[in-house]
C-alpha positions as CSV (number, residue, x, y, z in Angstrom):
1,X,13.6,18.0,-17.0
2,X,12.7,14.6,-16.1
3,X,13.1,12.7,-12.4
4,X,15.2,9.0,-13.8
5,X,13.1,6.5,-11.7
6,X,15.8,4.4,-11.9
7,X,18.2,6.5,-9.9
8,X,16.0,9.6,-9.3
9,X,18.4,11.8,-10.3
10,X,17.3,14.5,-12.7
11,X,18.0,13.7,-16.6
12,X,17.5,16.7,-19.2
13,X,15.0,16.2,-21.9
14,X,17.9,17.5,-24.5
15,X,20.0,14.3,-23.5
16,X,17.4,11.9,-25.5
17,X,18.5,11.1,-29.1
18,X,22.1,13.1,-28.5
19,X,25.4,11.1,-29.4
20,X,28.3,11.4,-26.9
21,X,30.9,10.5,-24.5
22,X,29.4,10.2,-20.9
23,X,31.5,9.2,-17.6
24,X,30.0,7.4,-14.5
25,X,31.6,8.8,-11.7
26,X,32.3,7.1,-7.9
27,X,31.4,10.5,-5.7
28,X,33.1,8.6,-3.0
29,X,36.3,7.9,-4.5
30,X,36.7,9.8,-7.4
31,X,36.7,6.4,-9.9
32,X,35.0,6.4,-13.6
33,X,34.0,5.3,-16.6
34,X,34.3,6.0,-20.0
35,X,31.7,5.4,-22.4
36,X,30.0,6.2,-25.6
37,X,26.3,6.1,-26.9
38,X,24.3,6.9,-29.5
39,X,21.7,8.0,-27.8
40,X,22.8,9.5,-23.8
41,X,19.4,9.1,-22.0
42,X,18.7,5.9,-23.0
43,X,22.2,4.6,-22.3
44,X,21.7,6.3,-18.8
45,X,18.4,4.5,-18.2
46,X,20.5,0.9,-19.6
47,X,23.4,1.7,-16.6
48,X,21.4,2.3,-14.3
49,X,18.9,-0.8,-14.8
50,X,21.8,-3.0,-15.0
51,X,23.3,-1.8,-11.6
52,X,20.0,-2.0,-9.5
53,X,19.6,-5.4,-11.2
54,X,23.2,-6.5,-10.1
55,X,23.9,-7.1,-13.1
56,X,26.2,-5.2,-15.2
57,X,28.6,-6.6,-17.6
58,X,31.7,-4.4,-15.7
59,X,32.3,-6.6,-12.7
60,X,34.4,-3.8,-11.5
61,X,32.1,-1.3,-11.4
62,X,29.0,-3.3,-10.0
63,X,31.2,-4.5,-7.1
64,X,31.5,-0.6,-6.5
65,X,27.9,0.2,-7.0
66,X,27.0,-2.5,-4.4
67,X,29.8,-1.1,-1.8
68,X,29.0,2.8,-2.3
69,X,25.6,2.5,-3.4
70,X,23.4,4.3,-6.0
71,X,23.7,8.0,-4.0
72,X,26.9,7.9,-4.4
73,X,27.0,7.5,-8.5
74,X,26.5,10.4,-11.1
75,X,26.2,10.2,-15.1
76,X,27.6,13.4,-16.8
77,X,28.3,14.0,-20.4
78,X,32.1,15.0,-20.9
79,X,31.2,15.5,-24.8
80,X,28.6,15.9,-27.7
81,X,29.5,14.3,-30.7
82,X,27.5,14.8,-34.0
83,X,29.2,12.4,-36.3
84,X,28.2,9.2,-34.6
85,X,31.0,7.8,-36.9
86,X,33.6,9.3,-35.0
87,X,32.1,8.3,-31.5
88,X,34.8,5.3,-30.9
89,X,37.4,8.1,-31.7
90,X,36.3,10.3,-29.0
91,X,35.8,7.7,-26.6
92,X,39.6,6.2,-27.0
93,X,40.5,10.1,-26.8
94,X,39.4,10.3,-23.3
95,X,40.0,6.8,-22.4
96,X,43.7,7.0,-23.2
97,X,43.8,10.0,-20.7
98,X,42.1,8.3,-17.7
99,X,42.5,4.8,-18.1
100,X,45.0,3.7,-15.5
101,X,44.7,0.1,-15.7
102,X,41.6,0.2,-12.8
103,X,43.4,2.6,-10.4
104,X,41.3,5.7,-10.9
105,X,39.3,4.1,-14.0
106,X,36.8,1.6,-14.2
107,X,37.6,0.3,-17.7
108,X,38.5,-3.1,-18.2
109,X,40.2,-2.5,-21.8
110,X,42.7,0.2,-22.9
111,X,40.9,0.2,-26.2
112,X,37.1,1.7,-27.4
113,X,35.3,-0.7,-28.9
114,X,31.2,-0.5,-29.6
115,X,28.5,-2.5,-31.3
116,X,26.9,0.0,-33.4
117,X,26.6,-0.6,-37.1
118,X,27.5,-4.2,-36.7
119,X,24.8,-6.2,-38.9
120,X,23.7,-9.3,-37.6
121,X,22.5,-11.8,-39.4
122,X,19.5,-13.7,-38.7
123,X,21.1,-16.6,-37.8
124,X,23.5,-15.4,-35.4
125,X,20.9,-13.3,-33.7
126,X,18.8,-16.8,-33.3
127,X,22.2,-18.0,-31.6
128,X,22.8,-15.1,-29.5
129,X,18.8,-15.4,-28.0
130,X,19.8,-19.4,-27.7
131,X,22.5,-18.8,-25.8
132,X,20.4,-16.5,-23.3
133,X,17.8,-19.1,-22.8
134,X,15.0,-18.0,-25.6
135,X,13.4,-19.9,-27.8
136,X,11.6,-18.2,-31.7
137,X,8.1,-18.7,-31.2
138,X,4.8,-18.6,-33.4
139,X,2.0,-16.3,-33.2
140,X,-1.1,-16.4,-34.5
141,X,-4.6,-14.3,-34.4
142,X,-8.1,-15.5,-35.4
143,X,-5.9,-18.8,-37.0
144,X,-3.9,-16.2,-39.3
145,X,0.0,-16.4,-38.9
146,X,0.7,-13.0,-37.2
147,X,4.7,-14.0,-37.3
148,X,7.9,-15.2,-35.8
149,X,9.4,-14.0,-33.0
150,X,12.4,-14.9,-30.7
151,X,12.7,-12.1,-28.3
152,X,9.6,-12.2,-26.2
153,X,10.4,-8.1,-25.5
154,X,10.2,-7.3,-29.0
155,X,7.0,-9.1,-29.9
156,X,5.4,-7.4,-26.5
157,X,6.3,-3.8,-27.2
158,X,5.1,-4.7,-31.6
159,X,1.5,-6.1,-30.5
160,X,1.3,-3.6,-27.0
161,X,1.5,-6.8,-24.8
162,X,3.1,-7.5,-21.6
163,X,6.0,-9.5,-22.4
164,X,5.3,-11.5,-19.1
165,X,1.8,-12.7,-20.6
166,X,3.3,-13.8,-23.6
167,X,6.2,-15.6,-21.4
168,X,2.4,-17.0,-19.5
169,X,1.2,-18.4,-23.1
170,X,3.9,-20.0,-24.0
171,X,4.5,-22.0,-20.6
172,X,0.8,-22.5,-21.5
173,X,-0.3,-21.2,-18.0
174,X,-2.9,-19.8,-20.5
175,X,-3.9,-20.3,-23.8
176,X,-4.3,-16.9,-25.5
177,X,-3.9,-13.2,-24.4
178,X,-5.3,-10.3,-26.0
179,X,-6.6,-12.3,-28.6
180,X,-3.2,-13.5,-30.1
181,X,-1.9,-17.5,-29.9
182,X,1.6,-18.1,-29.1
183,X,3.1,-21.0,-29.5
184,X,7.0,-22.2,-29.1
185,X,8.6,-22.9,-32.6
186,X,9.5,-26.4,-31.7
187,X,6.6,-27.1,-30.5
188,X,4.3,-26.0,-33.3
189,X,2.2,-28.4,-35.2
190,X,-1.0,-28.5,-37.0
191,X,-2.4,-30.8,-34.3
192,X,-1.2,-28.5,-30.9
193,X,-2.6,-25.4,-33.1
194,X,-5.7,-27.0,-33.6
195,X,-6.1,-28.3,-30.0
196,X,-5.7,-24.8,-28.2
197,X,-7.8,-23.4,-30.2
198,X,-10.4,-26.0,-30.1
199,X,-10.2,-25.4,-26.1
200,X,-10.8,-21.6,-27.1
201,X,-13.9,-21.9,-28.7
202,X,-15.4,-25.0,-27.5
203,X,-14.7,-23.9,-23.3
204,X,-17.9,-22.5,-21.3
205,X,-18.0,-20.2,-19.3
206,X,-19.5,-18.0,-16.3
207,X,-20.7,-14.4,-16.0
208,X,-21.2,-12.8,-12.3
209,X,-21.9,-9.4,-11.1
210,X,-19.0,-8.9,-9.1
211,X,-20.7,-6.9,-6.5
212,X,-23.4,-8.7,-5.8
213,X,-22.0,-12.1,-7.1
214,X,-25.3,-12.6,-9.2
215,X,-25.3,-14.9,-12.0
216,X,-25.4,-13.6,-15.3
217,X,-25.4,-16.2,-17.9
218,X,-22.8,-19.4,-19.4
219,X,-21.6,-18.3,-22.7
220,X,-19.4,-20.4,-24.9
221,X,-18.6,-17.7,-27.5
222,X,-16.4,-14.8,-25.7
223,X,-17.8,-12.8,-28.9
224,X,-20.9,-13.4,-28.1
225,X,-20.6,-12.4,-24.3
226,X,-19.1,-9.0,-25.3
227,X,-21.7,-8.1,-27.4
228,X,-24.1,-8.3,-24.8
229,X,-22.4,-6.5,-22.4
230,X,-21.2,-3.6,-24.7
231,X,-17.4,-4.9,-23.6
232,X,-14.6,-5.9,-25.1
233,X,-13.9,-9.4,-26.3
234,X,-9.7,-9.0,-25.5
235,X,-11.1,-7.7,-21.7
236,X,-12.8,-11.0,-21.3
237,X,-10.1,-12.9,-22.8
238,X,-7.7,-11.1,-20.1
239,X,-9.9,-11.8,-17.3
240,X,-10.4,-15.7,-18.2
241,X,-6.6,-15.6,-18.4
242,X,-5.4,-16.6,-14.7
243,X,-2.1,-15.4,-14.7
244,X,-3.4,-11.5,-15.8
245,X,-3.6,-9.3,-13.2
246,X,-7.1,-8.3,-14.5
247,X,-9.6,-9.9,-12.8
248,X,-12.9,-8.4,-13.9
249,X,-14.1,-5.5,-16.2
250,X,-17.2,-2.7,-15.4
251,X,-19.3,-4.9,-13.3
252,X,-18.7,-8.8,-14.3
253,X,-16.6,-11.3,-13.5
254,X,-15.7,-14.3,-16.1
255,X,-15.3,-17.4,-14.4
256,X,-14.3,-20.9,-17.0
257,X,-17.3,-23.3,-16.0
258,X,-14.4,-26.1,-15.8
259,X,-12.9,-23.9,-12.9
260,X,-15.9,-22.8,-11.0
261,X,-16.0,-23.3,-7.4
262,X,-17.9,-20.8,-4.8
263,X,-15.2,-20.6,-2.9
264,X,-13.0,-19.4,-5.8
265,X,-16.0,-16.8,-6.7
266,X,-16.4,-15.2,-3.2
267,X,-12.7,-14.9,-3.1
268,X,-12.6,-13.1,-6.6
269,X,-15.2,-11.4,-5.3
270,X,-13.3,-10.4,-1.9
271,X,-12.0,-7.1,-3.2
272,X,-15.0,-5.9,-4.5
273,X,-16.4,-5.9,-1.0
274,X,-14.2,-3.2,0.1
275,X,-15.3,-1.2,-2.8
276,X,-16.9,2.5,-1.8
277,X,-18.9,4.6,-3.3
278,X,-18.0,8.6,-2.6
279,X,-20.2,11.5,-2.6
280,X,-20.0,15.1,-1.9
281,X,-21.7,16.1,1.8
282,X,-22.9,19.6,0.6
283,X,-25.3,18.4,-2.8
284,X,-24.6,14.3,-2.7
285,X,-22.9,14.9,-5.9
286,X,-21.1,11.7,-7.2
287,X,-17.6,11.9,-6.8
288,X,-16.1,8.7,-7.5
289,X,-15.9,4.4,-7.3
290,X,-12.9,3.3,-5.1
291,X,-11.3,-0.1,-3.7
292,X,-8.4,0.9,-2.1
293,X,-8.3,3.4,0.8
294,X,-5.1,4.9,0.1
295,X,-5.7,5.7,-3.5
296,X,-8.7,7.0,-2.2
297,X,-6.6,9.4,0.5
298,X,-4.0,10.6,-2.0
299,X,-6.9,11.4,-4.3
300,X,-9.3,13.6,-2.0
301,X,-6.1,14.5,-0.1
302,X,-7.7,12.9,3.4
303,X,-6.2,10.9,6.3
304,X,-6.7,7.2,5.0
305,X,-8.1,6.8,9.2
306,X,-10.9,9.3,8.3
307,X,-12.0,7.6,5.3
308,X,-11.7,4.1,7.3
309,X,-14.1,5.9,10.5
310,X,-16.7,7.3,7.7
311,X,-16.9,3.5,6.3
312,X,-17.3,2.4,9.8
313,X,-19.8,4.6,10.5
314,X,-17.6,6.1,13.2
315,X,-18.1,9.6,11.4
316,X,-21.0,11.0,9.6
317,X,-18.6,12.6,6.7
318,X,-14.8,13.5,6.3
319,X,-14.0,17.0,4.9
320,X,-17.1,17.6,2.6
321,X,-17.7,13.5,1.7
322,X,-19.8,10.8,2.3
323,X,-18.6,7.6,2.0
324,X,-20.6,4.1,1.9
325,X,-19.8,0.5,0.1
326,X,-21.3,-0.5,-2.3
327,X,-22.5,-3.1,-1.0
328,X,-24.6,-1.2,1.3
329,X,-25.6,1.1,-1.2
330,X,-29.2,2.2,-1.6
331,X,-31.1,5.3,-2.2
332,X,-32.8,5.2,0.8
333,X,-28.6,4.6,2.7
334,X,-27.3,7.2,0.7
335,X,-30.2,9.7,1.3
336,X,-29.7,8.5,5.3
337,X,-26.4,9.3,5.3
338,X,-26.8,12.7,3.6
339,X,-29.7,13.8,6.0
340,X,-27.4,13.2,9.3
341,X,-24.3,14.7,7.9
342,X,-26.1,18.0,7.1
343,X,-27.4,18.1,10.6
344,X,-25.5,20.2,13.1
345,X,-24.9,18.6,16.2
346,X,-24.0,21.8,18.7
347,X,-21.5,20.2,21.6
348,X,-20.1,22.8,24.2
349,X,-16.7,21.9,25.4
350,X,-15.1,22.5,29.0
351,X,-11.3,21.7,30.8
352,X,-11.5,18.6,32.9
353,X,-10.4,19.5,36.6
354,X,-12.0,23.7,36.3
355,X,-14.4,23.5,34.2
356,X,-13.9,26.7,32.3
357,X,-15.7,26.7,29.3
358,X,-13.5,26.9,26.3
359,X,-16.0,27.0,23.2
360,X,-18.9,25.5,21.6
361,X,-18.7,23.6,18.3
362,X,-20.8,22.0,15.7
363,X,-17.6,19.9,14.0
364,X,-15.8,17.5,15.5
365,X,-12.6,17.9,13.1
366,X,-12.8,21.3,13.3
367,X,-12.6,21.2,17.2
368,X,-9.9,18.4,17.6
369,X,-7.6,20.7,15.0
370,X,-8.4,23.8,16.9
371,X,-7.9,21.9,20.6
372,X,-5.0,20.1,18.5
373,X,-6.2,16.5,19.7
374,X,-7.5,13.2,18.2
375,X,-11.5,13.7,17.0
376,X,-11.9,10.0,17.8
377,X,-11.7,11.5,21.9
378,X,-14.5,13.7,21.4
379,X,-16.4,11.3,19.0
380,X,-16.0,9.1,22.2
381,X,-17.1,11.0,24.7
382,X,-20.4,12.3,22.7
383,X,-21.7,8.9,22.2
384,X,-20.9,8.0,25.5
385,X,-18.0,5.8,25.5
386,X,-16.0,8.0,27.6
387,X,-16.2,10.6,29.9
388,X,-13.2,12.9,29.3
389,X,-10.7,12.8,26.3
390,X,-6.9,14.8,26.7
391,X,-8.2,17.0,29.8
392,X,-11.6,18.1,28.0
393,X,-15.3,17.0,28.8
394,X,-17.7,17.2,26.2
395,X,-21.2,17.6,26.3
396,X,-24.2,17.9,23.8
397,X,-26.5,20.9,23.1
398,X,-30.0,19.5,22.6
């Protein structure tokens, strides 16, 4: 069993690749529809996609979706059906016993009909994706004619690419992804193909150390850059490529020399100065290289706040980690910050207004979920900040 993210309902594994007749029923009202697929997960996923995108072709049953909302919708097979020749058979068997001309049925037409094992031919599938908006488009790899493609989806899910980094290319927000060319059919001629890739291998540019922002070198050969850094020439293209979500790889940031400013380095650069370093507290063992605190927390299982204090300096470890930037990294920091979480710092703790001593402690954590208050109070009151925190004093033990 598998959770659909689409409409996290629960959709058995023996659904994918089985042939049937399905009904989407309204929990609310009772109201369905009749349907047939070749394959019953996939057909499932399609629905559902559709409805969230408030899109469906059956106007009737999006208007329902949007009024009832997804809770309120459930997929369930009424029947297998091996033969997928007889599908539309089986379909108009159960339509003709619910359809009620959209009283208690969702379908617009008395009558099954279905797509599959209609052939298409080339040219009417070039009018179909003209008719949507797309356009066939070239691609090309190290100048060799890769092929022609007019569905953007298609081509991304043949060469592994995002299909909204081709869409990028061809709007010529960048000139190459992954190493491929694209270029619209109409478009092409020997003159653009030769100018983009002219500005491909004829285009500078810079390397950085994206931690410490230290320049590395000008390269005009991305080949040549990735040979010397033991990296991939498609992760350099990707990073040059603006619109690409990835912005560096290891270490290095790629900056065009054409597009250099400092002010667009430190800002590339920004992220990277929230980067941590995490070690264990007990033998400084290496742990891991994070820039986001709550990936961070749902890693280690932490309070995000804890993590945040230990970066701050406001605690000496969380749990059994150290934590430090990277930025402030050093031998000497990181030994520093070993030494004083390993020490024990004894504190006795008394109520407020009696006195009474309650217990002495050499964890803050450990006291605050034993007392059951915040560890920031006692953290406070050790180092002076405060005097009292939720009715308890706290005081050191030299």
């Amino acid at each position: 069993m598998e959770v659909d993210r689409m409409s996290n309902e629960l959709i058995s594994d023996e659904l994918k690749g089985k042939s049937g007749i399905y009904k989407i029923i309204n929990l609310v009202n009772g109201k369905l529809y009749i349907g047939s697929a070749v394959d019953l997960k996939r057909r499932k996923r399609e629905h559902w996609k559709e409805f969230r995108g408030k899109r469906h072709w059956n106007i009737y049953l999006q208007r329902s979706w949007n009024k009832y909302k997804e809770e309120n919708f459930k997929f369930e097979v009424v029947e297998y059906v091996e033969d997928k020749n007889k599908l539309i058979e089986r379909e108009q068997y159960w339509i003709d016993i619910y359809f009620d001309n959209k009283k208690k049925c969702y379908n617009i037409s008395p009558t099954a009909n279905s797509c599959q094992g209609i052939i298409r031919s080339d040219e009417t599938k070039l009018k179909i994706s003209i008719a949507k908006g797309s356009k066939p488009f070239y691609v090309f790899k190290d100048k060799q004619f890769v092929g022609e493609w007019i569905s953007q989806s298609d081509c991304g899910n043949k060469l592994n690419i995002k299909s909204s980094e081709i869409s990028g290319c061809l709007r010529r927000k960048s000139n190459y992804t992954h190493e491929y060319i694209f270029i619209y059919k109409d478009e092409y001629s020997e003159e653009k193909f030769n100018e983009i890739y002219g500005r491909l291998e004829s285009r500078p540019f810079f390397v950085f150390n994206k931690y410490t922002k230290e320049f590395l070198g000008e390269y005009m050969s991305q080949v040549q850059c990735a040979n010397n850094f033991n990296i991939r020439k498609g992760d350099i293209s990707s990073c040059l490529s603006q619109h690409i979500k990835l912005k560096s790889i290891e270490n290095y940031i790629f900056i065009y020399k054409d597009e250099y400013t400092s002010g667009k380095l430190e800002k590339m650069c920004e992220l990277y100065d929230k980067s941590f370093y995490i070690y264990t507290k007990n033998d400084c063992e290496f742990i891991g290289e994070f820039n986001s605190l709550k990936k961070c927390s749902d890693y280690l299982g932490l309070d995000s706040r804890r993590i945040s204090d230990c970066l701050k300096n406001n605690l000496k470890y969380a749990s059994n980690y150290i934590f430090i930037y990277i930025k402030n990294y050093s031998k000497e920091k990181l030994n520093e910050l070993y030494k004083i979480a390993n020490l024990k710092n004894v504190f006795k703790v008394y109520k407020k207004h009696t006195n009474e001593f309650i217990g002495e402690y050499d964890s803050q954590i450990e006291c605050a979920e034993i007392l059951n208050i915040n560890y920031k109070g006692i953290s406070d009151c050790l180092n002076n900040r405060q005097k009292s925190a939720y009715g308890y004093t706290f005081e050191k033990v030299s």
